[in-house]
Every structure is written in C-alpha cells, then in structure tokens.
C-alpha positions, -999 to 999 in steps of 0.1 A, spaced: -93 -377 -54 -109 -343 -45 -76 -330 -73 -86 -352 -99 -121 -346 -93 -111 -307 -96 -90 -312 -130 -122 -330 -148 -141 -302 -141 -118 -280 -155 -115 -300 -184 -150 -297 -197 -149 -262 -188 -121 -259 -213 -131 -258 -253 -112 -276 -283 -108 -242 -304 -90 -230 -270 -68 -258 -266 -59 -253 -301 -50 -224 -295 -29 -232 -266 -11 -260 -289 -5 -234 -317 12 -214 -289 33 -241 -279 47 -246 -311 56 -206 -312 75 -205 -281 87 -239 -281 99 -248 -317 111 -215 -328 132 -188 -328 120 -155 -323 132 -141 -355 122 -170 -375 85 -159 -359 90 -122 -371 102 -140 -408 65 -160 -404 43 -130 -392 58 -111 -420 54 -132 -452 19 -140 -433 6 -104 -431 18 -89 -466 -2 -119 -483 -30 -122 -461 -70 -114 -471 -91 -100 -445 -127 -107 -439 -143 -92 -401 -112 -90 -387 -96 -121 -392 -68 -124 -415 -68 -160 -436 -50 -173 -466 -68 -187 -494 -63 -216 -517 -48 -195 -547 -26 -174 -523 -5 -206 -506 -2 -216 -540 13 -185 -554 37 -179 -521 47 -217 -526 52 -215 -566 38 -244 -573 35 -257 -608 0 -252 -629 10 -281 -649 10 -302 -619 -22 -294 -606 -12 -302 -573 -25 -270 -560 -59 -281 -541 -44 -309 -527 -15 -289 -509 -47 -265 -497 -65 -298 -485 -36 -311 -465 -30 -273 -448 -67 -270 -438 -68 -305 -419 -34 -298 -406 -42 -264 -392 -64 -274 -371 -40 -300 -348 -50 -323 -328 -89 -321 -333 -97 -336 -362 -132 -326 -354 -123 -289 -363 -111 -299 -397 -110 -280 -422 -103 -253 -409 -96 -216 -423 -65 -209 -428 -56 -181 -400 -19 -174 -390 -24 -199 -361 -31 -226 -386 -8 -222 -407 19 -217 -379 3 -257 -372 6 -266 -404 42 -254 -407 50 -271 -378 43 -299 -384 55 -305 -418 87 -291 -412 86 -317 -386 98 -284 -364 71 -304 -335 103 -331 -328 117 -303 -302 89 -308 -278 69 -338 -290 88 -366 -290 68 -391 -315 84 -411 -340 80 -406 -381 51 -431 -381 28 -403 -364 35 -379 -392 24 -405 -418 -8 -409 -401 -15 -372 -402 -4 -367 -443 -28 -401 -448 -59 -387 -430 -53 -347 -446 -56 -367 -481 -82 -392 -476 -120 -393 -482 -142 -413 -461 -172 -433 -477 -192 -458 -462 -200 -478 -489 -173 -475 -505 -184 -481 -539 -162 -459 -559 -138 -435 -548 -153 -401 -535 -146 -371 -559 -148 -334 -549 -175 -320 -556 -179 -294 -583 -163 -260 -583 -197 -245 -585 -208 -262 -552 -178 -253 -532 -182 -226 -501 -166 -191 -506 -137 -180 -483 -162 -152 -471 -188 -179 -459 -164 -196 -443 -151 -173 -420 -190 -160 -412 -194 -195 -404 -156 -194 -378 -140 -175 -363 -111 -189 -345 -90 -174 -321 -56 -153 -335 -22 -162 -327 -15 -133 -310 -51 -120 -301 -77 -125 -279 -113 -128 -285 -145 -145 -274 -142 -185 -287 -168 -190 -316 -176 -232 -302 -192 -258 -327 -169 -254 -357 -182 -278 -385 -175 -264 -419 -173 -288 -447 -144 -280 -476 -147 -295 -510 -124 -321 -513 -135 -339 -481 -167 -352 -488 -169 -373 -451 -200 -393 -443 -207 -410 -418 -194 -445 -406 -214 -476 -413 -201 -489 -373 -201 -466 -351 -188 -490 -328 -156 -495 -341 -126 -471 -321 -101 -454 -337 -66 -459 -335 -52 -433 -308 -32 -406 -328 0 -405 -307 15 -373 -322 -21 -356 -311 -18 -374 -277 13 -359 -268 3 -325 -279 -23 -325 -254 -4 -344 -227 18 -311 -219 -17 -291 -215 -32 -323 -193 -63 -324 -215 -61 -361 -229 -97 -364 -216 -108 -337 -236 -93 -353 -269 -105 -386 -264 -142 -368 -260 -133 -348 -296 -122 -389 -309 -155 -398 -309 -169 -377 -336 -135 -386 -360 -140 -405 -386 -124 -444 -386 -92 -443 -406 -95 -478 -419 -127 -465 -437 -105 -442 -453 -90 -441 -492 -65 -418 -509 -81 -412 -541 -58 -426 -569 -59 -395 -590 -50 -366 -558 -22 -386 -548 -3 -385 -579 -7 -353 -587 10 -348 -552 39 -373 -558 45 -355 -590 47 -323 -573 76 -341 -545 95 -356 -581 96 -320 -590 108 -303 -558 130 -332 -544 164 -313 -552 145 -282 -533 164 -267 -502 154 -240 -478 167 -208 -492 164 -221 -532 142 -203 -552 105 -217 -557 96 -200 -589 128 -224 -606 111 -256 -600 79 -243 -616 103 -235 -650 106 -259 -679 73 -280 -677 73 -290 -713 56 -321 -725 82 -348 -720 86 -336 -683 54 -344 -677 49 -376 -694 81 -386 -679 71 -372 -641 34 -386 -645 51 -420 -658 76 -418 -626 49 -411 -607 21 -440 -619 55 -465 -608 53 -455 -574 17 -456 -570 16 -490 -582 35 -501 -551 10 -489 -530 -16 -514 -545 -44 -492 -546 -76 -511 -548 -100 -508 -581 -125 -478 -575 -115 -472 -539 -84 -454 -539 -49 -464 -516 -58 -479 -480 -42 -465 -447 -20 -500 -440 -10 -500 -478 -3 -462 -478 19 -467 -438 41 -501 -457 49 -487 -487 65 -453 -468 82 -471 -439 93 -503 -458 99 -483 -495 98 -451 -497 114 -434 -463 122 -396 -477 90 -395 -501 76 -364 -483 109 -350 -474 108 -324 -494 74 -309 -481 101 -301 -450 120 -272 -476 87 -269 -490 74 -250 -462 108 -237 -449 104 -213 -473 79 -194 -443 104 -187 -420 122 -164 -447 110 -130 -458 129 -111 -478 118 -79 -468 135 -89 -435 167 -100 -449 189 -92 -424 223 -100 -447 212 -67 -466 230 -38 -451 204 -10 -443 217 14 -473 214 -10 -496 184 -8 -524 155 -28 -518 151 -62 -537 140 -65 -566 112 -91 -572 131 -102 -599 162 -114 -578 169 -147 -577 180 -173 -554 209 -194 -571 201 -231 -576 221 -260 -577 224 -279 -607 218 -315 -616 239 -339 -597 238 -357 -636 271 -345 -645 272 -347 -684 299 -357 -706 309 -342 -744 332 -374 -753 297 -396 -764 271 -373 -780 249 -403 -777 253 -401 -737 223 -379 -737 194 -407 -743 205 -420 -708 181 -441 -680 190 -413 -654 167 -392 -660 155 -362 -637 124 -377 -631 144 -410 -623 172 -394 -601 142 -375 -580 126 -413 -577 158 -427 -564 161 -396 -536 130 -412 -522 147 -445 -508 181 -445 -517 214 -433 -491 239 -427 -505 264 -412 -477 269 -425 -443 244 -409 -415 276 -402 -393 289 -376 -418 252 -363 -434 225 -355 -412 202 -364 -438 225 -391 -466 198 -392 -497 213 -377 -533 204 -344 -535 210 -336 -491 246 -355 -497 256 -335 -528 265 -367 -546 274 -360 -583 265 -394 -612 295 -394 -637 285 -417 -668 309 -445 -670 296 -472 -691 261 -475 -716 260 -500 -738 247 -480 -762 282 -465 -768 306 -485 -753 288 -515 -766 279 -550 -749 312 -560 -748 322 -572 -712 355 -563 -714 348 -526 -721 324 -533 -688 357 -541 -670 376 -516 -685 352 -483 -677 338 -499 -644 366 -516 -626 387 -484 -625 362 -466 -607 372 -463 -570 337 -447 -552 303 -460 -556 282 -473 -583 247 -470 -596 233 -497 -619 204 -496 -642 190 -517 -668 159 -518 -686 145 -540 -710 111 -559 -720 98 -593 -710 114 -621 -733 86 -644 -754 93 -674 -721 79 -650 -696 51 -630 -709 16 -634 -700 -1 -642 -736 -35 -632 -712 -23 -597 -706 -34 -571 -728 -12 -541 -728 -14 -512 -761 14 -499 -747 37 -520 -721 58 -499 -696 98 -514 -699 109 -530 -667 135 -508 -650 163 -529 -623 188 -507 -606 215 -517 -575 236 -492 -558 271 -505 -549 285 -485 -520 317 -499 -527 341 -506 -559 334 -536 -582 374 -552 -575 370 -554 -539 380 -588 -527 347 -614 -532 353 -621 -492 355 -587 -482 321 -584 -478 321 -617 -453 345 -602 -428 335 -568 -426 310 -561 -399 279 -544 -407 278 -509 -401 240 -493 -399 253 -457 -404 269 -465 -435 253 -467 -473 248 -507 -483 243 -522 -516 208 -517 -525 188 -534 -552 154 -518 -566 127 -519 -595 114 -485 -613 93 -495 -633 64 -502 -637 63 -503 -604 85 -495 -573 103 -522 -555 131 -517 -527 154 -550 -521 176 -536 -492 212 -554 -479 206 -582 -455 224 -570 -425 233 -608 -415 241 -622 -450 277 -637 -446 282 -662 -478 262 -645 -504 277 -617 -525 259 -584 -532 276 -582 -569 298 -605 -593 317 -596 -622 334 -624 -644 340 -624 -680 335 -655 -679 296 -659 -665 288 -623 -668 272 -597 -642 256 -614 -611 236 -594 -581 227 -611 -549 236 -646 -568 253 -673 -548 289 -680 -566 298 -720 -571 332 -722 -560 365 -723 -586 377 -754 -597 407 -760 -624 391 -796 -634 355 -776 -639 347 -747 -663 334 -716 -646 298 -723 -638 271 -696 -638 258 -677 -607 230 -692 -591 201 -674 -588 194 -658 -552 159 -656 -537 163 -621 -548 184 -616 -571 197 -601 -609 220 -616 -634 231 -609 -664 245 -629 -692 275 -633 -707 269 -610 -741 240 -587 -722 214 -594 -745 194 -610 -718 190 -610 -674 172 -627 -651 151 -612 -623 141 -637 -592 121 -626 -562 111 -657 -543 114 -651 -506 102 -690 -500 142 -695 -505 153 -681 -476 173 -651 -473 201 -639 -494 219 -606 -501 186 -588 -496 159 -588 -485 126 -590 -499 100 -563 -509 70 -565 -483 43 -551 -512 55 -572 -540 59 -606 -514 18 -603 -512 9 -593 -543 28 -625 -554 6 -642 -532 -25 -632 -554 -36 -653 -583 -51 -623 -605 -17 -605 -600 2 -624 -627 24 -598 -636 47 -602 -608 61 -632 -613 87 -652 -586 113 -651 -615 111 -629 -650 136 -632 -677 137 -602 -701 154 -591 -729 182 -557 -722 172 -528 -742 202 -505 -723 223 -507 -693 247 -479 -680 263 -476 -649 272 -446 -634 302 -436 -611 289 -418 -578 308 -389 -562 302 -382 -525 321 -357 -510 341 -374 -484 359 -349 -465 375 -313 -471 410 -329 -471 403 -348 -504 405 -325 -532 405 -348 -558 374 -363 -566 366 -399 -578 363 -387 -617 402 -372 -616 413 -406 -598 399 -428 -623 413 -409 -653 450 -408 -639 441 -447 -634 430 -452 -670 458 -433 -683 481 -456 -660 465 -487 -680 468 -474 -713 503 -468 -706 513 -494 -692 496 -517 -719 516 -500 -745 548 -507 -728 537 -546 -727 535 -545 -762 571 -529 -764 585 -559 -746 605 -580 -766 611 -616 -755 633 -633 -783 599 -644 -806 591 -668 -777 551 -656 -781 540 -683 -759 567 -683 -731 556 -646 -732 523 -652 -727 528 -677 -699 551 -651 -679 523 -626 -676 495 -650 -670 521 -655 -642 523 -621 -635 483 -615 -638 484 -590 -660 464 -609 -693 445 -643 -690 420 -652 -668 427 -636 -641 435 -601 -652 415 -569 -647 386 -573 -631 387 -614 -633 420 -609 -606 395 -609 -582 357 -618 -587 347 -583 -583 325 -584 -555 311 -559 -529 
C-alpha cells in the first residue's frame, strides 16, 4: 500500500511534456538503429529553422523535404497530421511545434516503426490518422474550415509560446502547452459527461513508464472522438496525394512523383479519389464520422495509408551520409537521381488502340489499396506495387471485339492470374428517372481471379481454403468503392464461369448440364456479375438477404441499401458495357522460373494456331460430317472445345 501510495505521488510530480519526452526516447533507443538515428539527426539539422534555441520545422520545409505535389495541395494537411502526431500520447499537447523530438514521434509512428515495442494492433493507428484530421464542432452545423491564412499564428509565436524539451537536451519543462494551429478549430463539447474511448496505442506507450494515471488525468481535457468529422474537402486532397505515391518505396526518388501533373492526371486522380470517398458515406455539411472513416479502412480499404510508411522512410536516409559512396568519391550532386520503377502496366505495340484502356494509373494505385495479389507466405506485404506484379493486356473489346470466342481464345490460354474490368452506364430498366445528374460517373466492376479461367468448375470445391494465399476478389470503382471479398466457406458456388454458350458469370450459381435441356443461364448470386452472351449488357446483384455466396458482401453499401433516399444503390442494376478488358497478371513466383506467364502463353497460342492448321490439313475421304463427329469425340471443336471443355471456373 505504502508503494502504491509512493508511486501516485510520483506521478503527479511528473509532467506530460516530460513523459513525452521519455516516450520520444523510447522510440530512439527502442525502434531504431543507431545509424538510422544519425541518417534522422542529419536530414533534421541541415533543414531546420531556429528561433531561441530550439530548432523546428515549418509547414513549407516538410513539404519541400517530402516533395510533395503543389497541384495536390495536400501540403497543410500532411503538416496538420505531423503536429497532432508529434506530440504522442497527450492529445492535450496537440499541436505541437515541430522539434526533432516530434518529428522523431511522428516518424515513428507512421512508419509504424512503434510495432517493436508497442504491441497494438492496426486499429490503434487508424484512430490516431482520424483524430490528426478531424475538426471538432459542437453543433455541428456545417463542417469546420480553417481559418484564414491571415489569422493563423507565426512559427516565431509559436515557439515564444513552447518550448518543449530536445531530444537530446536538457532544459527546464515549459508546463501548460495550449497553442491553437489553424486547421484545428476545436471547441468545446456540448457533454462533458460523455468518456472517451481509451486510446490503446497511447495506453501502452505509457504502460512501460507506469504513468497510465497520469494519461487518463490528460483524457479529460481531449476532445470526444465521436463529436469528430473529417472535412470532405482535406481528406481528398490527402487520398489523392496516397493515389500519387502508392508505387513509392523507401529509397525512390520523391521529386518523380511530383513530375507530370497535367490536367487529365488530376481530373482522373480527383475522380479516383471522389469514388473512394463516397464509400465512406460522409454526411451532408459535416464531413466523414470516426465509425464510417474505422469500416471503410478495416472492411475496404486495408493498405490506403500504406504508403505514408515510405513516405516518411525517406528520414532515415541522408545522402550526405551515404555510406555506399567511397570517401574519394565526389560529392552528390543535387541533381542525382534515385532510379524509379516503372509502371507495372506493361504496354503492347500490336493494338495502337490498346492505349484508351480502364487501367489507368490512377485506377491501378486505387486497386493497391485493397487488392493482394501474391500470397503473404512469399511477400511480406502481397499488394501490386510491394509484389512487383506486371498487367499484360490480353483482351479489350474494343479491339478484339465482343466476340466470345476471341474471349476464349486470348483469355483461356493464360496460365497466371486475371484482372477483370468493365464499365458501362445504367440501362433505360434501371435508372432513377428522379435523379438528376449533368454529368453521370460510368459504373466501374472489376474481379481478380487468382487462378486460370480452365481450371476444373469443382476445383474450387475441393481445395481447402488457404488464408495466406490471393482469392478471387470482386469490387466496384466507380462511382463509388465497393470490396466483395471470397467467402472462405463457399463450397457449391463458383467464383467465375465462362461458356459460350450463356456468357461470363461471377459469383453466379451454375444449373447443372443436361443433354434433354439447352444450357440455361447463370443464376444470379446474392453478389454477383454476369455477362451476356454478345456483351452488350451485365447484371450487377448485391442482395445479402439471399444468403451467402462466392463473396461476401460490402458492409458500407449493405446499409446504405438500407436507406430510402439512397436510391442509387440499388440490390440489382443492369447496365449497358461500354468496354471490358482483362488483363493477364505476372507475379514473380520464384527465382527458378525464368519464364514468365506472357512467354508461356505465346508458345501456347502458337501451339493452337499450329495445331489448327494441321486439322484443316487432314483429309478424311470427303466424309465432312464423319469428320466432324471424330473431333467432337476428340474435343477439339463443338461444344466442348476450348474453354467450353471445362466450364472455366476458379
């Protein structure tokens, strides 16, 4: 008793601004290496301003060090983020100037470098990027907007008004740190009553210094997080800054992503962009709630901030100390650059017309926010850019045409996975004669087919499902973001259908064969896609009351369903096709296979072609259909040729 007694005291002896301090030491000795903290100090000091002895960073500096894009204006709200994360775990002490111990915080912690010694789960991290965006309004009447530039606080009042300890220096403790940057604008809460969630990622910061009591004393004073809104506007100019910077790696050079912003970039990355805010339902005049804002990233969009990781990577390298540089050598020039990898859109100079394509940049940096495509066991991170996948163009019906038998000819052959899209406009049956639209976004469907289309339709039934490995995936782009994932204990239903019979099916239930019956078409899953016959037209259905299928619905789109006013997202659309491609997808498997999946399925198509032309050398006495009969026999032409043989299934 007389211990614990002891241990309170010392608590209340103890200040926030120190044990921040002691947390932003933590994180030096604990979740780095020492020359990774010399890289840091370095690139730190030769930017740095200095105001009464305290060195700080200020908006315009990050965003020069960081290169990011003046198009995007995503600037102020990377500066917002930094200054509420700098000063973990008290909220209280946000925002906070941006000294070398706040920024080692902030670095820390979205490098997600603070896994070594706090172990929290991803969830905590979300929390953290929610509050560093959101205002906080009592009324909440419209969305809180910063305030003008003219009102904001200069850097020098700032840091006359704190002056936090260094990382490396000690000083007296300035106590009672309340500055107010614009951006914030917090008032107070209408119920004071009401408790906060606990922040478990702050908790156990704290919980190695024993001084929980002393953050639940600081919670008091933070503002309630369901009182909370990310305004509309801030957050996409932040998810268009994450389209832009998705392929970005540690040691890439920042200044290339900021290249090439021309009109149609931008129109397509705001566009991208305005499809995944959409499915974050923000409310009219308030901006995006916390619960919205956690779904959407957890349920939808799992690698949507990954790229803020490499984002701030970029700290822990200086190139003045680059030690792969022999000492003799001549000092960098500021022109060098870093090499880049290219596009993983690997182009092809047979079709001209291949060019006006649905995979777009924008599009393929929208699909690296959900989508795996290589099996955790061999990729310690599986999305499209970490995996170095490459898309090889293998069908577009805008020139191979909407023939299904050119579908069979460029698409069965193809050994390695597939990526779907389609596009297309609402037919005259499903739109809303009450919506009003000058200018209606096309729908965008996509599936990714982790395996090739003329597997075995029962294949999929006896295999057992593996959770490290990539799984047919079925999504919406546009106009807003949907994910449809694989239902791990589906064992009747089919993830994809090819016949030439009844056309292109996704998660549709297939009625069985009969030689008395003609083929019948797919039925339509709870959520499901299918296609006709002459691709002029497809069917969308997303009606989890049925039950489960091949996949599994889309939380977000499930409840706005539920809403009357929501009529656009109906429980089944039909729409006419405007384009459809699919495109072949190259993983590296292994360093043993040197040929990739583009060299297989040319030798395979030149196989066919040659093998068709012997057919047609074959001479059977004028007997045309005693010829015909022997290779329906042999099922090389009929019914059950090509990709018919088999159903085509995943």
């Amino acid at each position: 008793m007389g211990q614990s007694h002891s241990t309170e005291e010392t608590h209340q002896q103890v200040s926030i601004e120190e044990l921040s301090h002691e947390v932003a030491l933590r994180f030096a000795s604990k979740c780095y290496t020492h020359l990774e903290v010399a890289h840091f100090k370095d690139n730190f000091k030769t930017l740095a301003d200095h105001q009464d002895g305290i060195e700080y960073w200020k908006e315009e500096t990050l965003c020069r060090f960081l290169c990011l894009p003046d198009e995007v204006h995503a600037g102020s709200i990377i500066y917002q983020m930094a200054t509420y994360l700098g000063a973990f775990p008290f909220p209280s002490l946000a925002p906070c100037i941006l000294t070398r111990e706040a920024m080692l915080k902030v670095v820390t912690i979205m490098t997600e470098r603070y896994s070594r010694i706090l172990k929290r789960g991803k969830q905590d991290k979300i929390k953290l990027l929610f509050r560093c965006m959101a205002v906080f309004d009592r009324r909440m009447s419209a969305i809180v907007t910063s305030p003008p530039e003219k009102e904001k606080p200069t850097m020098e009042q700032l840091v006359e008004e704190q002056k936090p300890v260094g990382m490396v220096n000690e000083g007296d403790v300035v106590k009672d740190i309340r500055s107010h940057v614009a951006g914030f604008a917090i008032d107070e809460p209408a119920n004071d009553d009401e408790e906060e969630d606990d922040d478990e990622l702050a908790l156990a910061a704290l919980e190695s210094l024993d001084a929980i009591e002393v953050f639940k004393q600081d919670q008091k004073v933070d503002r309630k997080i369901h009182h909370a809104r990310v305004p509309v506007d801030n957050f996409r100019k932040l998810v268009m800054l994450l389209l832009v910077i998705a392929p970005l790696e540690a040691q890439d050079n920042l200044a290339y992503y900021s290249e090439g912003m021309t009109k149609k970039r931008l129109h397509d990355l705001r566009d991208t962009a305005n499809s995944i805010i959409a499915a974050y339902e923000p409310d009219q005049g308030y901006g995006i709630r916390y619960s919205s804002f956690t779904k959407a990233i957890l349920s939808s969009m799992p690698y949507l901030f990954d790229p803020l990781n490499a984002l701030f990577e970029h700290f822990l390298f200086s190139k003045s100390l680059d030690l792969s540089k022999h000492r003799d050598s001549a000092a960098p020039s500021p022109d060098d650059k870093i090499p880049v990898k290219g596009s993983p859109i690997v182009s092809t100079s047979a079709h001209p017309n291949q060019a006006a394509t649905l995979l777009t940049q924008a599009r393929l940096s929208h699909l690296s926010t959900f989508l795996s495509v290589a099996p955790t066991s061999t990729s310690t991170n599986p999305t499209i850019f970490k995996s170095n996948a490459r898309f090889h163009p293998l069908y577009s019906t805008t020139t191979h045409g909407t023939s299904l038998s050119s579908f069979s000819r460029q698409v069965m052959s193809w050994q390695a996975p597939t990526l779907l899209l389609i596009s297309g406009n609402p037919s005259e049956e499903s739109a809303n004669p009450s919506q009003e639209s000058p200018s209606p976004r096309p729908i965008i469907f996509g599936a990714f087919l982790p395996t090739p289309w003329d597997k075995p339709s029962s294949s999929f039934a006896t295999t057992p499902f593996d959770p490290s490995a990539p799984h047919a995936t079925l999504f919406q782009l546009s106009p807003r973001h949907a994910l449809f994932p694989s239902n791990p204990y589906n064992h009747t239903t089919p993830p994809s259908h090819f016949s030439a019979k009844t056309g292109i099916a996704l998660g549709c239930i297939i009625p069985p064969s009969s030689r008395t019956t003609s083929s019948q078409l797919p039925i339509l899953g709870p959520i499901s896609l299918r296609i006709n016959t002459d691709m002029s037209t497809a069917t969308f259905q997303h009606d989890p009351s049925q039950g489960l299928g091949a996949f599994l619905p889309d939380p977000l789109l499930e409840s706005a369903q539920k809403r009357p006013a929501l009529a656009s997202f109906p429980k089944k659309l039909d729409f006419d096709i405007d384009m459809l491609e699919v495109w072949g997808v190259d993983v590296p498997d292994s360093a043993s296979d040197t040929e990739d999946a583009a060299a297989k399925q040319k030798k395979r198509l030149a196989w066919e072609e040659a093998e068709a032309a012997r057919r047609r050398g074959v001479n059977f006495g004028g007997d045309k259909e005693g010829a015909r009969a022997l290779l329906e026999m042999a099922g090389l032409v009929g019914d059950h040729a090509g990709g018919g043989r088999s159903g085509g299934s995943v």
